[in-house]
N, C-alpha and C positions, 0 to 999 in steps of 0.2 A: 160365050164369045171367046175367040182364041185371042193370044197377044196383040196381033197388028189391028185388031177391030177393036178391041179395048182403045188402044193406043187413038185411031181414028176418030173413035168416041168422044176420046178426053182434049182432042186437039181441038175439035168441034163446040166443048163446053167453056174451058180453063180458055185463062187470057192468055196471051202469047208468052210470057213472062214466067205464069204457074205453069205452061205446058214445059216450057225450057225445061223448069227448074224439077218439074217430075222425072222426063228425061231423063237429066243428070243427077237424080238418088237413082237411078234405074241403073246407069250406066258404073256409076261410083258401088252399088249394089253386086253388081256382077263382079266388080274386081275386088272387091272383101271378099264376098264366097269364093272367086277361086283361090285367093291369096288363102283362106283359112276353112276350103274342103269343104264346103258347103253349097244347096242345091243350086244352081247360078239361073235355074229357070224359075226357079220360087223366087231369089232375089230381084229376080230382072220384075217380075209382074209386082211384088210387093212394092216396090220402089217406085213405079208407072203410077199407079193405082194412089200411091198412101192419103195422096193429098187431093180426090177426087171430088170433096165436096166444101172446099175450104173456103173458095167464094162464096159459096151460098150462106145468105144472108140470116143472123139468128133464131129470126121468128119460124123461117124455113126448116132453119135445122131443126130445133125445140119439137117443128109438127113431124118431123123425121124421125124424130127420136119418142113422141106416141106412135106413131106408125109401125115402128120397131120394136116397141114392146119395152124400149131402150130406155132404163132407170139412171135417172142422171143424180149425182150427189151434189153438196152446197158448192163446194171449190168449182164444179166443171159448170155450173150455169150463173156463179157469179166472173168466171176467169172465159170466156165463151171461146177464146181462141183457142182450145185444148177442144171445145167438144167435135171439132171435126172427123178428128182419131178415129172419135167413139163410132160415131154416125156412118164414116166412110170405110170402117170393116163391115157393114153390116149392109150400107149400100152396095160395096162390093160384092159381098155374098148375094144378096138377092137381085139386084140389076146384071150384073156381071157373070153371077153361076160360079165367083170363086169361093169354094167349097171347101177348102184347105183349113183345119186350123193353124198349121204354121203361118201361113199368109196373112189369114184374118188376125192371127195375134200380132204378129209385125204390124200394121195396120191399125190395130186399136192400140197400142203402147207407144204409138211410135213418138208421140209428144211428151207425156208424163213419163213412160221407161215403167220398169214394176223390177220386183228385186224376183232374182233368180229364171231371168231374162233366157229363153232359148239364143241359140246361134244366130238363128232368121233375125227375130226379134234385137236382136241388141248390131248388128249386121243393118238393120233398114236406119233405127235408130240415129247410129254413125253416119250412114250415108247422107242423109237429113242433116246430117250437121257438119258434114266437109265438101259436098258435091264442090266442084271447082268455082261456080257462081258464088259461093258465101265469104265475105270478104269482113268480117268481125274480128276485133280485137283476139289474138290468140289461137286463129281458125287454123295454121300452118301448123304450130305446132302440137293441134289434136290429130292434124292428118299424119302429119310425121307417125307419130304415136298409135294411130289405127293399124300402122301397116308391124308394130312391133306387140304390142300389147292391146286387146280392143276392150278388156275390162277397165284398162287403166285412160283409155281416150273416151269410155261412157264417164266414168268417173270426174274427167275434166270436162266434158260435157256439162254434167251434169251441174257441177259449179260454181261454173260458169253461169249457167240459165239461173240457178238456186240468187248468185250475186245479184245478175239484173232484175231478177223478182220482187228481191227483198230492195233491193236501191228505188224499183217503183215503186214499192209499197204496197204489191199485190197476193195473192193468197197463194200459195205454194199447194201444188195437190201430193196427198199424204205417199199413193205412187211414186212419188220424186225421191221423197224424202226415205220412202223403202229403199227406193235400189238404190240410195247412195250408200245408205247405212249396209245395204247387204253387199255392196263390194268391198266395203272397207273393212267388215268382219268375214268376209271372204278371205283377201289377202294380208289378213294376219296371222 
């Protein structure tokens, strides 16, 4: 399927709300990559796509993910809002035909992050987390920060989410906890 039929697909499935808000990582997607040289037609489709199966209900996803061959760990089936990630690269690939590892990594990381993040992947990441729609405590000032630094806007991203995880008193997946630690021994 090319872009606009994807696109068509996902309007068809997602509620008016999740289609926006794919849209605009799609949209926010393309202006990281050009802003920092990178492919704007991977970002634009990773961005459409990341969040394809995040309505779909647990039990759904769970039989998606034997369907998929797709090994899920304790953090991602007790934290269930992360496994979409996993499920919707792999839905991607096999519904879709996108065949990219760049894509599918953007795709499968795009909740947890993993340390030593490609361009795509830390690029969709971002986008997920400033599109113009998101309106959270501190959201300006990681956009600010995207357009100067994008290690250091995953970084505050990052905890950020790491804050509200722990203030809920939920499991933190060990992913998160990499790529924070590997930007911060990055930029030392």
């Amino acid at each position: 399927m090319d872009f606009e039929q994807i696109k068509d697909d996902l309007e068809k499935k997602l509620s008016k709300s999740r289609f926006e808000h794919s849209l605009a990582v799609s949209n926010t997607a393309v202006t990281l990559a050009r802003y920092y040289g990178a492919d704007e037609q991977k970002a634009a489709l990773a961005g459409l796509v990341h969040d394809c199966v995040k309505e779909i209900d647990r039990d759904k996803l769970l039989k998606m993910c034997t369907d998929f061959q797709l090994k899920m760990d304790k953090v991602l089936l007790e934290e269930t809002k992360l496994i979409h990630a996993r499920v919707g690269a792999f839905y991607a690939k096999h519904y879709y035909g996108i065949d990219d590892e760049e894509v599918f990594d953007a795709i499968y990381y795009h909740t947890t992050a993993k340390a030593n993040m490609s361009l795509l992947t830390k690029i969709i990441y971002v986008a997920d987390y400033i599109e113009p729609n998101r309106t959270f405590e501190c959201v300006d000032q990681i956009r600010t920060i995207a357009f100067e630094n994008i290690d250091l806007a995953i970084l505050d991203g990052l905890n950020y989410t790491i804050k509200k995880t722990v203030a809920k008193k939920r499991m933190l997946h060990p992913e998160t906890v990499n790529a924070r630690n590997y930007l911060i021994y990055k930029m030392r």
